[in-house]
C-alpha positions as CSV (number, residue, x, y, z in Angstrom):
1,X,51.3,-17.1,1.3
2,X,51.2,-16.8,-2.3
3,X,51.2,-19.7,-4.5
4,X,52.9,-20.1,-8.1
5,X,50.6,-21.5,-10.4
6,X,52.9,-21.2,-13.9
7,X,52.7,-24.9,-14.3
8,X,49.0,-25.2,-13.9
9,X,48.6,-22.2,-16.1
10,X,50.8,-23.6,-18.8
11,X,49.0,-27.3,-18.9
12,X,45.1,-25.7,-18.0
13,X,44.6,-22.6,-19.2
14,X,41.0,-22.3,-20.4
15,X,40.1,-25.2,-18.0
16,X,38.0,-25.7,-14.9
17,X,40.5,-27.1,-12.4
18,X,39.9,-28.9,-8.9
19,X,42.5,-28.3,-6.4
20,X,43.7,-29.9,-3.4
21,X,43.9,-28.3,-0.2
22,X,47.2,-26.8,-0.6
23,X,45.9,-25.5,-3.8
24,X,48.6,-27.0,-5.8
25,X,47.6,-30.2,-6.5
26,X,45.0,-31.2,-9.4
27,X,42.5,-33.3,-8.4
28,X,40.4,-33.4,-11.1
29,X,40.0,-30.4,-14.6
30,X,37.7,-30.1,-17.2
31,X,35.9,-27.6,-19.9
32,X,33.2,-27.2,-17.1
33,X,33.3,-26.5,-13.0
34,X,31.1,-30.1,-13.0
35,X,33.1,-32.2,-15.0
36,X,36.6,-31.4,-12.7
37,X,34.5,-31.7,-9.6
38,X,33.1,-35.2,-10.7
39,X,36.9,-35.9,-11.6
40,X,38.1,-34.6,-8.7
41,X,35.4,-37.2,-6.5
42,X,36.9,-40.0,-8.0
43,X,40.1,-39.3,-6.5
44,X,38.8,-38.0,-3.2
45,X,36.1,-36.8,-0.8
46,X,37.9,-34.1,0.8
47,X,36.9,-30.5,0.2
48,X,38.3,-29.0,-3.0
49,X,39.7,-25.5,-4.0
50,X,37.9,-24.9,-7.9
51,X,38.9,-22.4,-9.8
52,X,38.6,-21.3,-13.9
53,X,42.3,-21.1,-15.0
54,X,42.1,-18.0,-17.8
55,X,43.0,-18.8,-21.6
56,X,44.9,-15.4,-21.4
57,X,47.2,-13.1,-18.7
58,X,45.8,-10.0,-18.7
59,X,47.9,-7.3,-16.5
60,X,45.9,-3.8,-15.0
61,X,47.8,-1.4,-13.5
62,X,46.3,2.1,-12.9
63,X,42.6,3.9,-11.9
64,X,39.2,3.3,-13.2
């Protein structure tokens, strides 16, 4: 199932950002992967979804 991630785009974009298991919910963010995992540990121990939100939306559609 696909997930909308508008609001974390709009509030992280540029950002490293820990996610929950339901990859919704921030557990921890930061300019680094490091720095929102340690954030992220503070809060929990469980097993986290990272991911690099992108400064811009960039479409492609067509061949290479």
């Amino acid at each position: 199932m696909s997930k909308d991630w508008t609001k974390l785009y709009k509030k992280y974009k540029g950002l490293w950002v820990a996610l929950d298991k339901d990859e919704v919910t921030v557990l921890g963010y930061g300019k680094t992967a490091n720095e929102a995992v340690k954030k992220a540990q503070i809060k929990t121990n469980k097993t986290l979804f990272l991911t690099r939100i992108p400064k811009d939306l960039a479409s492609y559609v067509g061949v290479i």
